[in-house]
C-alpha positions as CSV (number, residue, x, y, z in Angstrom):
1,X,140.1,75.0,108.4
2,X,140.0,76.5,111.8
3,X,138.2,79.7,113.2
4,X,139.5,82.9,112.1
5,X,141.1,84.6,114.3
6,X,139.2,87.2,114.4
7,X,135.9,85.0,115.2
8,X,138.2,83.7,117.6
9,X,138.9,86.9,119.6
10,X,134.9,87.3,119.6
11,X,134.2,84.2,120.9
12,X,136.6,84.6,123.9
13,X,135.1,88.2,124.6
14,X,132.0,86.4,124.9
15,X,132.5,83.8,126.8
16,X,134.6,86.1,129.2
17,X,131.8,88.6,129.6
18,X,129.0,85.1,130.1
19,X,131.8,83.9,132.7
20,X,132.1,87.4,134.4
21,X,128.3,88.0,134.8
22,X,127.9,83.9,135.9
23,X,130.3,84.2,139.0
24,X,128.7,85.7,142.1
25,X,132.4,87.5,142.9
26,X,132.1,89.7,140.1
27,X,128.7,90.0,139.4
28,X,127.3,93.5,141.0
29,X,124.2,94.8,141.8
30,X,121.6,96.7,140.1
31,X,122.4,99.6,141.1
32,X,125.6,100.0,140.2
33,X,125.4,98.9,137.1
34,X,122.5,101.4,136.5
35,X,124.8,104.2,138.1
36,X,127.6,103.2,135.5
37,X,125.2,103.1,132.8
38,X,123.8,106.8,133.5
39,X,127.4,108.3,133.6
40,X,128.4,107.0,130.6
41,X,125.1,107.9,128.9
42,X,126.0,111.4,130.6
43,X,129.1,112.0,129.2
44,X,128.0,110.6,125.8
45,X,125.1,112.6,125.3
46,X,127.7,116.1,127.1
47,X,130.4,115.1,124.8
48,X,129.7,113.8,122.0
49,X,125.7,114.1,120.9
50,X,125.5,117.9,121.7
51,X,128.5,119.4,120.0
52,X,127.2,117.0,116.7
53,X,123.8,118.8,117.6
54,X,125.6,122.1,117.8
55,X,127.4,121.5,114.6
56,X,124.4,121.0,112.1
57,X,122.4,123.4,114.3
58,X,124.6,126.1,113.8
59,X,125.1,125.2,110.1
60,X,121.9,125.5,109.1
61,X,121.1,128.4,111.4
62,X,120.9,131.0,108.2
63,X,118.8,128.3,105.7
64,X,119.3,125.7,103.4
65,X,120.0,128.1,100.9
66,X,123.2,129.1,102.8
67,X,124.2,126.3,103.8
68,X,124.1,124.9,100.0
69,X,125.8,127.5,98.9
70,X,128.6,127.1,101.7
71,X,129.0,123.5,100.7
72,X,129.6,124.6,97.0
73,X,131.6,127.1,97.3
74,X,134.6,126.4,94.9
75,X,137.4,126.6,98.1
76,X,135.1,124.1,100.1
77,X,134.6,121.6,96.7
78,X,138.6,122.6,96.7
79,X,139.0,121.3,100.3
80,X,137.0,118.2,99.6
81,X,138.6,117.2,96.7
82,X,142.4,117.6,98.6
83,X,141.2,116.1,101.6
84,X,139.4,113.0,99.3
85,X,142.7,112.6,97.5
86,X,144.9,112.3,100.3
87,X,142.8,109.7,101.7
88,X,143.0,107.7,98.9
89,X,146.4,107.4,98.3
90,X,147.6,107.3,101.9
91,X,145.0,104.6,103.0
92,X,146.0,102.3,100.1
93,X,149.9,102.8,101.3
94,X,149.6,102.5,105.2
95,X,147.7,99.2,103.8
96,X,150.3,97.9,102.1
97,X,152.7,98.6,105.4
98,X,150.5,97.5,107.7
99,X,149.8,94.1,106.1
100,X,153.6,93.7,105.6
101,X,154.5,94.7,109.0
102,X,152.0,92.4,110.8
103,X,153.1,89.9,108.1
104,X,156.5,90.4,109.7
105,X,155.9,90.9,113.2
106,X,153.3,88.1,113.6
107,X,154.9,85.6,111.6
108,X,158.8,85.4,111.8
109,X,161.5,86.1,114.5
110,X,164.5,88.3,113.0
111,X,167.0,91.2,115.2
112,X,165.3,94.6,115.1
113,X,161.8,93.5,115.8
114,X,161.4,95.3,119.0
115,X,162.5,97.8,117.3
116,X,159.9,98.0,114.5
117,X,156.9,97.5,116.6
118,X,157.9,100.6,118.8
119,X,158.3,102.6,115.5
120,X,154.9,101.6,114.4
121,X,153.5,103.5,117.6
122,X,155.6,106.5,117.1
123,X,152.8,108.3,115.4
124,X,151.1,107.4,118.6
125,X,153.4,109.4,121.1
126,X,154.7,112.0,119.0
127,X,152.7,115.1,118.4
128,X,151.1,115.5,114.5
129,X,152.1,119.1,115.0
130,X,156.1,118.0,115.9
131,X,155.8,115.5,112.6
132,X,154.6,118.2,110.7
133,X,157.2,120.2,111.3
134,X,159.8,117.4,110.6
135,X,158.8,117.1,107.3
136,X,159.8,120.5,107.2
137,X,162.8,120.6,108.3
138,X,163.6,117.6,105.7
139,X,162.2,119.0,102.3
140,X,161.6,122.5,103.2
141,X,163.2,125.5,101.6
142,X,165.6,125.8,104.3
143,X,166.2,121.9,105.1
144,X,168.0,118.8,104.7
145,X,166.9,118.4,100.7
146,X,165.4,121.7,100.3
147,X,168.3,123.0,97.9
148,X,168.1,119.8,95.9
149,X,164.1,120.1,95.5
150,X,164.7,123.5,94.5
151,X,167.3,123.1,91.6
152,X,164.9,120.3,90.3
153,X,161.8,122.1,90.7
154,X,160.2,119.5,93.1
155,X,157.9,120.8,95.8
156,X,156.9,118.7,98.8
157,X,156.4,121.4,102.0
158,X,153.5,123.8,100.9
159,X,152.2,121.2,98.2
160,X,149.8,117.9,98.3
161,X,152.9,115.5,98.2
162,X,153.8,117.2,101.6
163,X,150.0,116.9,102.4
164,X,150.1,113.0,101.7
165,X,153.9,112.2,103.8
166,X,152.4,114.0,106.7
167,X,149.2,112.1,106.8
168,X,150.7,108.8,105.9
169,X,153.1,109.3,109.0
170,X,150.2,109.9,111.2
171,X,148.1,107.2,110.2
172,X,150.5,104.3,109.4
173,X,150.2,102.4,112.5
174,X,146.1,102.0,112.6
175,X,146.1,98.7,109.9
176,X,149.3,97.6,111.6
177,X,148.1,97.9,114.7
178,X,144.6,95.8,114.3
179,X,146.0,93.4,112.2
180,X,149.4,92.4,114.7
181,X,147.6,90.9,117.9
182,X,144.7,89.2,115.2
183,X,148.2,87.7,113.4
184,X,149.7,86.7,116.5
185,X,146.4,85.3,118.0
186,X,145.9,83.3,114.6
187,X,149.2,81.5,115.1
188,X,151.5,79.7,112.3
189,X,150.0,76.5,112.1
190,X,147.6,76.7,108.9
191,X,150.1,78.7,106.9
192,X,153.0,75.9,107.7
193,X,150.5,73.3,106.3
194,X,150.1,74.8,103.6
195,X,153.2,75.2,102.4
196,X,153.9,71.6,103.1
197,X,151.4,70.4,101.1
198,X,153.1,72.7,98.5
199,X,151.2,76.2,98.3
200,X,153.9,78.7,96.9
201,X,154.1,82.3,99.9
202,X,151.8,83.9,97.8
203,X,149.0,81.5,97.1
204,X,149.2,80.9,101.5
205,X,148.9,84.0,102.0
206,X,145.6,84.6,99.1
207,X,143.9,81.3,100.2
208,X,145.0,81.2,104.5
209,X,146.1,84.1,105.7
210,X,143.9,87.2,104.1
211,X,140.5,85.1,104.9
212,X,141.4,85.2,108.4
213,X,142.1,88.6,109.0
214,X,139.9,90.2,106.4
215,X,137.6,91.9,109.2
216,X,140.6,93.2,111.6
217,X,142.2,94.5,108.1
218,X,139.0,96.2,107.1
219,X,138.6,97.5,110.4
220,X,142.0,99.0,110.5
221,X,141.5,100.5,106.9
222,X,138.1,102.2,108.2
223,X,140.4,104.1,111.5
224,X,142.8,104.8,109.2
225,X,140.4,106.2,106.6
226,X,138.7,108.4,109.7
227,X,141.6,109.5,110.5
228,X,143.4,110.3,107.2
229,X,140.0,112.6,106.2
230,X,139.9,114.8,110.0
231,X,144.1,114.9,110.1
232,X,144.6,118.8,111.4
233,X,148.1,119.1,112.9
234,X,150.5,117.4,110.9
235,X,148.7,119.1,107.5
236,X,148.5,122.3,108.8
237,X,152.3,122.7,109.3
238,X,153.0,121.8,105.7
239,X,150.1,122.6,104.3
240,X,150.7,126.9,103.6
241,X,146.9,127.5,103.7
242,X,146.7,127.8,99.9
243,X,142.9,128.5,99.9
244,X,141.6,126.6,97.0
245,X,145.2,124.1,96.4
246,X,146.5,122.7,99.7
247,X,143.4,123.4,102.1
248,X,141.9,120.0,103.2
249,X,138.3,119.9,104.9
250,X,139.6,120.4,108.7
251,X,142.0,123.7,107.4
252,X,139.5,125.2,105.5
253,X,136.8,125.2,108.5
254,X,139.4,126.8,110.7
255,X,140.0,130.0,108.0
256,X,136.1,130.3,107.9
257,X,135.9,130.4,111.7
258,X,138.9,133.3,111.8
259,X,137.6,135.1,109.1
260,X,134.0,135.2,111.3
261,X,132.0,133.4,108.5
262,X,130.6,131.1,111.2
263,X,127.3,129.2,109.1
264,X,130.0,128.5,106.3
265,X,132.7,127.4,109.0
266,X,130.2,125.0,110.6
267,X,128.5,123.6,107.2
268,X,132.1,122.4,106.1
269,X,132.5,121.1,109.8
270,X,128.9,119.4,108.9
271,X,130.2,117.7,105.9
272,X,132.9,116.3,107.7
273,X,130.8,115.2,110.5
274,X,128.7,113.2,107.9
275,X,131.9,111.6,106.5
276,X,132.7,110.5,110.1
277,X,128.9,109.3,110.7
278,X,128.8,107.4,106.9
279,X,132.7,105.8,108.6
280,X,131.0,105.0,112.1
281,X,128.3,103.3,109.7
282,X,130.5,101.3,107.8
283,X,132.5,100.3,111.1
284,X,129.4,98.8,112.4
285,X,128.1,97.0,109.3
286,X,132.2,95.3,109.5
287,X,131.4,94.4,113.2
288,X,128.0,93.1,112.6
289,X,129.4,90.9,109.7
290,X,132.0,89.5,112.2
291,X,129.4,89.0,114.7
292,X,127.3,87.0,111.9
293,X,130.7,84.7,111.5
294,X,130.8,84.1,114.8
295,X,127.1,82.6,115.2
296,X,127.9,81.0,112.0
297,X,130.9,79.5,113.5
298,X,129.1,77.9,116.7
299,X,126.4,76.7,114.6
300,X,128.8,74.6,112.2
């Protein structure tokens, strides 16, 4: 069987970077690469490394004791659990979508498909706050369904199911996203041998298909993980600041910070920080494993 496509797409960077630094035209001097290398470094360490810095300095400013007792208070265990259980049941469904849309896109020609690869990037270009408030305007007291909900006793706006729509909606296109150009890249050609030699859809899919993309589909599940835990916007509109029922992680940091409790405000922002540190971790253990695929690959 051929190269993934994934340890395809590695290869070429590769080889395009080798190619790039081997031609005199586009190789540059010292200098300048030194000069690009300090401004990045620059705004890394200005943008990103301080305000982390900031973050656990500022949390632990009054003591371990107080930031313990921050981290178990029963709103912020509250806020963890919400923000834990959205994640889980939103990344498993933007999974399913993504795999099925790439599926789609990547694999057959059919009317509308223009259309569905725009939609996927709506999240991208609309506003969480502006999708928040859809979902509103939909299921909220006052909206499309709201009677209905009402006279059933269903509650979506200023409950977790609201919490879950609006972070699907925001985070549905990162699986889709990775796994479409990885599809498209991979081609059609081992899947149409398989089912020649009389693999059923499924069985092509298990056996051909998922082993090539496994490391773009875990990669997408990671962003859309990251993003799913930090989501602020979107929740916040639909969300009703229930402290201790619909608060996730990043809502119950910003009560803390109004209500001037500044060490508790910044050990929840801590906690999330380490769940974004422990997902930057796992991101790089899934790029190292591709990276050991590709050796692999151009030793075999």
């Amino acid at each position: 069987m051929a190269a993934s496509a994934s340890t395809g797409a590695l290869r070429a960077q590769r080889d395009s970077a080798t190619r790039f630094e081997a031609n005199a035209a586009t190789r540059e001097s010292a200098w300048v690469k030194w000069s690009v290398l300090g401004v990045s470094l620059t705004f890394f360490v200005v943008f990103l490394l301080l305000p982390l810095v900031a973050v656990f300095f500022e949390a632990l400013r009054k003591g371990m004791q107080a930031y313990l007792a921050a981290l178990s208070d029963s709103d912020a265990l509250a806020a963890l659990r919400l923000t834990l259980l959205t994640a889980f049941i939103a990344v498993p469904l933007n999974l399913v979508f993504g795999v099925a849309a790439a599926w789609a896109i990547a694999k057959f020609d059919f009317p509308g498909k223009h259309i569905l690869i725009t939609l996927i990037d709506l999240p991208f270009s609309v506003s969480p706050v502006i999708a928040g408030l859809i979902y509103v305007l939909v299921f909220g007291a006052q909206g499309w369904f709201g009677s209905w909900l009402a006279g059933h006793d269903l509650k979506i706006i200023f409950a977790v199911p609201g919490i879950v729509l609006a972070t699907v909606f925001v985070t549905f296109p990162f699986v889709a996203r990775e796994l479409i150009p990885l599809m498209q890249a991979q081609g059609k050609e081992e899947e149409e041998a398989a089912i020649v030699l009389g693999a059923s859809g499924f069985k092509t899919f298990w056996r051909v298909t998922l082993p090539n993309i496994k490391w773009g589909l875990l990669y997408g599940v990671i962003l859309c993980n990251a993003r799913a835990m930090g989501e602020f916007g979107a929740v916040s509109v639909v969300s009703g600041h229930i402290r201790g029922e619909t608060n996730t992680l990043p809502l119950h940091v910003e009560i803390l910070y109004n209500e001037y409790s500044f060490a508790a405000a910044f050990a929840v922002a801590s906690l999330l920080a380490l769940l974004a540190l422990f997902t930057l971790a796992i991101k790089s253990y899934v790029e190292s494993k591709a990276r050991t695929v590709l050796v692999d690959a151009d030793h075999s």
